[in-house]
Wavefront OBJ file of the C-alpha trace (Angstrom):
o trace
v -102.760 92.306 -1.455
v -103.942 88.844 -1.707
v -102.016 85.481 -0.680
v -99.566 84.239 -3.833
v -100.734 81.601 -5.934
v -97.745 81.589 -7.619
v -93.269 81.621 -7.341
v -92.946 85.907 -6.644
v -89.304 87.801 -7.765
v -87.485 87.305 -4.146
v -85.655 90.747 -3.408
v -83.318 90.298 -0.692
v -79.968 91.901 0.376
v -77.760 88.846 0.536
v -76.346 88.264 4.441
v -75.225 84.753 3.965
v -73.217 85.618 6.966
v -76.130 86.336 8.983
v -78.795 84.420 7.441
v -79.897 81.084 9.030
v -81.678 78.582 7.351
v -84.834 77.048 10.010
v -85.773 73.551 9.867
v -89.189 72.378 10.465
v -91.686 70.059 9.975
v -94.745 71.421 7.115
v -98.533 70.855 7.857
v -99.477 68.330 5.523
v -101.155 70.028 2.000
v -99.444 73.167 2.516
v -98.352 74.882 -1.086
v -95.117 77.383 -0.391
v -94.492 79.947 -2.994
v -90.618 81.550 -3.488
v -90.577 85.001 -1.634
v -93.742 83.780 0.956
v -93.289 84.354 4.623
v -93.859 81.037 6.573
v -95.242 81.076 10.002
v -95.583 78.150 12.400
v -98.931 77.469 13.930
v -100.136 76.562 17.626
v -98.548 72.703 16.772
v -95.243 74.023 15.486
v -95.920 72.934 11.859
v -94.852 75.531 9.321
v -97.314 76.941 7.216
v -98.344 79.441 4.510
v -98.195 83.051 6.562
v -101.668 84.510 7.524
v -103.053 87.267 9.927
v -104.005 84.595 12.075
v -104.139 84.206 15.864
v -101.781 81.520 17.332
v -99.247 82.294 14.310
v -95.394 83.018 15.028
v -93.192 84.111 12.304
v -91.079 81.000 11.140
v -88.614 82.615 8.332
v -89.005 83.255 3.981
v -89.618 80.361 2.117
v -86.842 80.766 -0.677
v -87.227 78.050 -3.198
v -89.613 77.409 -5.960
v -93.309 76.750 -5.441
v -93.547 73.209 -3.462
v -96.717 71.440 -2.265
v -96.249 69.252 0.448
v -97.597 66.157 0.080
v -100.861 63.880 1.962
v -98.307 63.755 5.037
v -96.694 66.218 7.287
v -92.754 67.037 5.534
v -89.505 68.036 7.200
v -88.397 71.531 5.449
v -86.464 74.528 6.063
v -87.218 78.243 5.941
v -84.376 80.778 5.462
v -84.656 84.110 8.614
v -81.910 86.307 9.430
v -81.664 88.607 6.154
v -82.910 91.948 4.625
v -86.034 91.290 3.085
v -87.991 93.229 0.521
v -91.736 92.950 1.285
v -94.615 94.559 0.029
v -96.748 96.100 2.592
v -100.499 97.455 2.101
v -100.021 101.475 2.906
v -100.147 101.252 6.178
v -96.584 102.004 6.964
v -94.687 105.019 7.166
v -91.796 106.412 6.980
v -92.538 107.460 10.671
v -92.493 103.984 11.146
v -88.692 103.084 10.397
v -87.365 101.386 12.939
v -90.593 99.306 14.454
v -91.756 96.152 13.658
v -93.534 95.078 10.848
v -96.452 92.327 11.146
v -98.393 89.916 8.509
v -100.995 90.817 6.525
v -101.126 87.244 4.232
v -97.828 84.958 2.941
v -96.845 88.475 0.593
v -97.869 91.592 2.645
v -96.658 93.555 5.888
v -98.751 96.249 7.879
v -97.863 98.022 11.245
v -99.244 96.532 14.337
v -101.794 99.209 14.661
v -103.600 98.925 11.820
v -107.329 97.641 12.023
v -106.816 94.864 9.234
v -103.748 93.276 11.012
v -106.370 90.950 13.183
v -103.869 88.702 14.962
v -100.466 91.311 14.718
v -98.045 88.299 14.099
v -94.269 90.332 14.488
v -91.823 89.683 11.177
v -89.015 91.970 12.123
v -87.779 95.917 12.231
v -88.752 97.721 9.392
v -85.234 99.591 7.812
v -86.615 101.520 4.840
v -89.831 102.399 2.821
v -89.148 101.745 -0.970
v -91.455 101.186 -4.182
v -90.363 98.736 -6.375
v -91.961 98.101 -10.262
v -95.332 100.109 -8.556
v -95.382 98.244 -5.648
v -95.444 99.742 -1.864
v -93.241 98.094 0.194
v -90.403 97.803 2.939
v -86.925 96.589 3.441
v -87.431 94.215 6.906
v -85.103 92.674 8.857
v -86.657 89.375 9.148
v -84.853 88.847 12.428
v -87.930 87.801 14.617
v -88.446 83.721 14.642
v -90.779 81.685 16.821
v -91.493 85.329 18.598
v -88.189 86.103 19.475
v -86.023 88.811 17.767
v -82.469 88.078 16.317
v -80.514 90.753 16.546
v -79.083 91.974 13.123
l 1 2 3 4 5 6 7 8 9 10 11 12 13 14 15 16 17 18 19 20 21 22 23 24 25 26 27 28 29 30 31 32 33 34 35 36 37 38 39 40 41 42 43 44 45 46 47 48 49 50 51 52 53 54 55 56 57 58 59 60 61 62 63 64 65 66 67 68 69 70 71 72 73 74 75 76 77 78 79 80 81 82 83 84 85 86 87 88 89 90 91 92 93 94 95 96 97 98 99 100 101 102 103 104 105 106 107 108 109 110 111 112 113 114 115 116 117 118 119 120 121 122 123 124 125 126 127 128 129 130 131 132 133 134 135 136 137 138 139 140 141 142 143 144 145 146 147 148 149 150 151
């Protein structure tokens, strides 16, 4: 898949009780989109998600589309939940139970795959599913700034 360029359908299995909402400050220019993974680069501003080295794995963005303005903006990021995500075909049922990395703000791989250049950990994956055509995997998103949350 490609990077969204516009609000997704956010599939999620509500765990208010375990989800946590993130606060952090946005690199300047940045455009969120609902459903996008966020990362936080090598300065700790949260960003759009990319396979990019220096990335950790910030939370969902869970809002409507928001650009952030000419200066750097205090936000917040929602982690802790059972996510929905599409993935590119790369992960199998084998897989169940590993960790999931980025692809771009709307895809997961595994972290063996060729195309994930800079394998930037999201959380375990639960269960393969295809939704409306769409390849994908239910993810704990339980791993923030590197670290794993336990579900």
């Amino acid at each position: 898949m490609t990077a969204l360029a516009a609000d997704k359908a956010y599939i999620s299995r509500k765990r208010e009780d375990r989800a946590t909402r993130l606060d952090g400050t946005a690199l300047a220019a940045s455009v969120f989109y609902n459903g996008a993974m966020v990362m936080r680069n090598a300065a700790g501003k949260l960003v759009p998600a990319t396979d990019t080295t220096a990335l950790v794995f910030a939370g969902i963005w869970d809002q409507e589309a928001y650009t952030v303005g000419a200066a750097d903006e205090d936000l917040s990021v929602l982690v802790g939940q059972i996510e929905w995500i599409a993935q590119d075909g790369n992960i199998t049922q084998a897989m169940v139970g590993k960790v999931a990395v980025v692809l771009d703000d709307q895809t997961l791989t595994n972290d063996t795959t060729a195309s994930a250049v800079a394998p930037v950990k999201v959380g375990s994956i639960i269960s393969l599913e295809t939704r409306h055509g769409v390849a994908g995997v239910w993810t704990w998103t339980g791993v923030t700034d590197g670290r794993l949350i336990a579900p």
